[in-house]
C-alpha positions in Angstrom: -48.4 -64.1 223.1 -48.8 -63.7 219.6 -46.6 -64.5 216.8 -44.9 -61.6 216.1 -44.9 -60.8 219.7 -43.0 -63.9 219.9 -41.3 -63.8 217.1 -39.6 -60.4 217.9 -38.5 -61.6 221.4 -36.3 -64.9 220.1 -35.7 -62.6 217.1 -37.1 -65.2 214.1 -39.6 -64.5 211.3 -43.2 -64.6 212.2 -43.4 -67.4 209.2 -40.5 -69.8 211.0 -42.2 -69.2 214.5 -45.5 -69.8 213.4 -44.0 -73.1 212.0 -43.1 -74.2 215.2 -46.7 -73.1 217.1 -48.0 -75.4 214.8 -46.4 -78.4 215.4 -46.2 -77.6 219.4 -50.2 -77.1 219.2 -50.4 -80.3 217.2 -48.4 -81.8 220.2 -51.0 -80.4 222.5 -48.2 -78.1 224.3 -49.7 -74.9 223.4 -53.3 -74.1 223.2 -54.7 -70.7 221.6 -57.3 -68.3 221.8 -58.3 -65.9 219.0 -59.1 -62.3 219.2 -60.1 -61.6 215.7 -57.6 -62.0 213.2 -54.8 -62.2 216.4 -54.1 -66.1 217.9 -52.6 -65.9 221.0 -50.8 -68.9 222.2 -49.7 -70.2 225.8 -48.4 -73.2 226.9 -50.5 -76.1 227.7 -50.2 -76.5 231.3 -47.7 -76.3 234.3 -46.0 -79.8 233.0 -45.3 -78.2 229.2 -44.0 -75.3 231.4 -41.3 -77.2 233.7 -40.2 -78.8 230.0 -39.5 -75.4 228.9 -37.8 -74.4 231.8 -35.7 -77.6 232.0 -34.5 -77.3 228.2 -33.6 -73.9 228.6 -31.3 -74.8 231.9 -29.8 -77.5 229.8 -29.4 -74.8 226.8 -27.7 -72.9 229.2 -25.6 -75.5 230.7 -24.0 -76.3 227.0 -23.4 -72.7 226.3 -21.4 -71.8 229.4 -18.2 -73.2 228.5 -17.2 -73.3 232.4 -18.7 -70.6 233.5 -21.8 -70.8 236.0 -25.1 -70.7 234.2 -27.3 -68.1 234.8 -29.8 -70.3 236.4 -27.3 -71.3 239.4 -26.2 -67.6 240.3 -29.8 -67.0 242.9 -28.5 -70.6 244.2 -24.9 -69.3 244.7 -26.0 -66.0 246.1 -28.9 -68.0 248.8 -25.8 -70.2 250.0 -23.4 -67.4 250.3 
């Protein structure tokens, strides 16, 4: 995605996303490719990936204030 691409989906500036590209590509958890004046980042590989997907389950854990986190309802409904 690009940076305003990106930037419009977790609804930041373009300046404060581009921020944090920088020091996740410095990290070596994104890599980019350029097409003209656009960079297009994507993470690294599929281990920056499961990071990503862990922090956000844990983001959503500490926002559900007792309820079940969206991550858990395809568990509850494959049980049921």
């Amino acid at each position: 995605m690009s940076v305003n691409h990106l930037a419009d989906t977790v609804d930041k500036s373009p300046a404060a996303v581009s921020q944090h590209l920088a020091k996740l590509r410095l990290a070596r958890m994104v890599t980019t490719r350029q097409d003209g004046t656009r960079v297009f980042y994507r993470l690294a590989d599929e281990h920056v990936s499961d990071l990503v997907t862990d922090a956000i389950k844990q983001a959503e854990h500490s926002v559900a204030h007792g309820r079940v986190p969206r991550h858990h309802h395809n568990q509850i409904e494959t049980v049921e």
